[in-house]
C-alpha positions in Angstrom: -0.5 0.7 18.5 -1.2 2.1 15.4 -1.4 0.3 11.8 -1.1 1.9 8.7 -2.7 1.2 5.2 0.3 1.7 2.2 0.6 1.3 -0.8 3.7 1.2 -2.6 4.6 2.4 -6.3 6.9 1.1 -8.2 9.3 3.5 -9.9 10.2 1.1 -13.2 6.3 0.3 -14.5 3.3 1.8 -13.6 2.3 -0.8 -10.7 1.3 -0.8 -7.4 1.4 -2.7 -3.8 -1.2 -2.5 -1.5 -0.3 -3.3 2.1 -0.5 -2.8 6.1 1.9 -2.7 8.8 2.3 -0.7 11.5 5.8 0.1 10.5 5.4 0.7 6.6 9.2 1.9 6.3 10.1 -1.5 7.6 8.1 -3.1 5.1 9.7 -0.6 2.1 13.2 -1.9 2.6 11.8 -5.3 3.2 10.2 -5.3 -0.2 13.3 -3.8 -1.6 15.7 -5.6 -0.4 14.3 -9.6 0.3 15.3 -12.6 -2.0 12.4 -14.5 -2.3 11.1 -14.4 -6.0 7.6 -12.3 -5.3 5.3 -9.4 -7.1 7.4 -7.2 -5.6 10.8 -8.2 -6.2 10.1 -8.0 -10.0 9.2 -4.7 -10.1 12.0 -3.0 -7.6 12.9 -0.4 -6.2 9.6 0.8 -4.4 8.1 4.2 -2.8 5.6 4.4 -0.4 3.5 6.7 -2.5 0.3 6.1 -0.1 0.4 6.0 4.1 -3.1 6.4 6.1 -2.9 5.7 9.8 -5.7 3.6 11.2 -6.3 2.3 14.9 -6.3 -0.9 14.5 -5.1 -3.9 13.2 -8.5 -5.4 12.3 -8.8 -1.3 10.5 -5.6 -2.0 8.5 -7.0 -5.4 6.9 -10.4 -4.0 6.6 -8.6 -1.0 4.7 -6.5 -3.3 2.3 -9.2 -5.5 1.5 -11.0 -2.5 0.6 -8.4 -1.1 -1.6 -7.6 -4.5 -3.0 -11.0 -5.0 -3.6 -10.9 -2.0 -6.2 -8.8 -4.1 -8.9 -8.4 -0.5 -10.4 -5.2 1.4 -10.9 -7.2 5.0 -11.4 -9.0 4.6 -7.8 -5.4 3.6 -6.2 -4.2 6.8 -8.1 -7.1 9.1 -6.8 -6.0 7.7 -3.8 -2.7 8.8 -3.6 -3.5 12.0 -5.0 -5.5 12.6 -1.9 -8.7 13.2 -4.8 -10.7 10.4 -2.4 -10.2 9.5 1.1 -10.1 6.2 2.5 -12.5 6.5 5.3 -15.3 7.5 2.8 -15.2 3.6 1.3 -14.9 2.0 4.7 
């Protein structure tokens, strides 16, 4: 099955979500749509600006903790711009 790093971009402030599923539509509308007061329910509605498909679960995490790891929006947009690729950094 595969699993996909996303990350998602919220289209009222300049923020992002970094993520993996292996259904990253699912997790769109569940992110724009649950109740639960989270990050992402304050910063609705969401794109999935960012989708790289990985193997693995065990990939996926090792690719979010990567990105997360960054703590920097201007790698997550050179990202997304497809100006770096993900596989270089894991």
């Amino acid at each position: 099955m595969k699993y996909y790093l996303y990350i998602l971009q919220s289209k009222v402030k300049e923020t992002y979500y970094v993520g993996m599923s292996n259904d990253p539509d699912r997790r769109l509308h569940f992110h724009n749509t649950d109740n639960r007061k989270a990050h992402t329910s304050r910063y609705r509605p969401w794109k999935i600006a960012y989708s790289h498909p990985l193997e693995s679960k065990k990939e996926a995490i090792a690719a979010e903790s990567k990105v997360k790891s960054w703590k920097s929006k201007k790698m997550i947009r050179l990202l997304i711009e497809d100006v770096i690729n993900i596989e270089d950094y894991l």
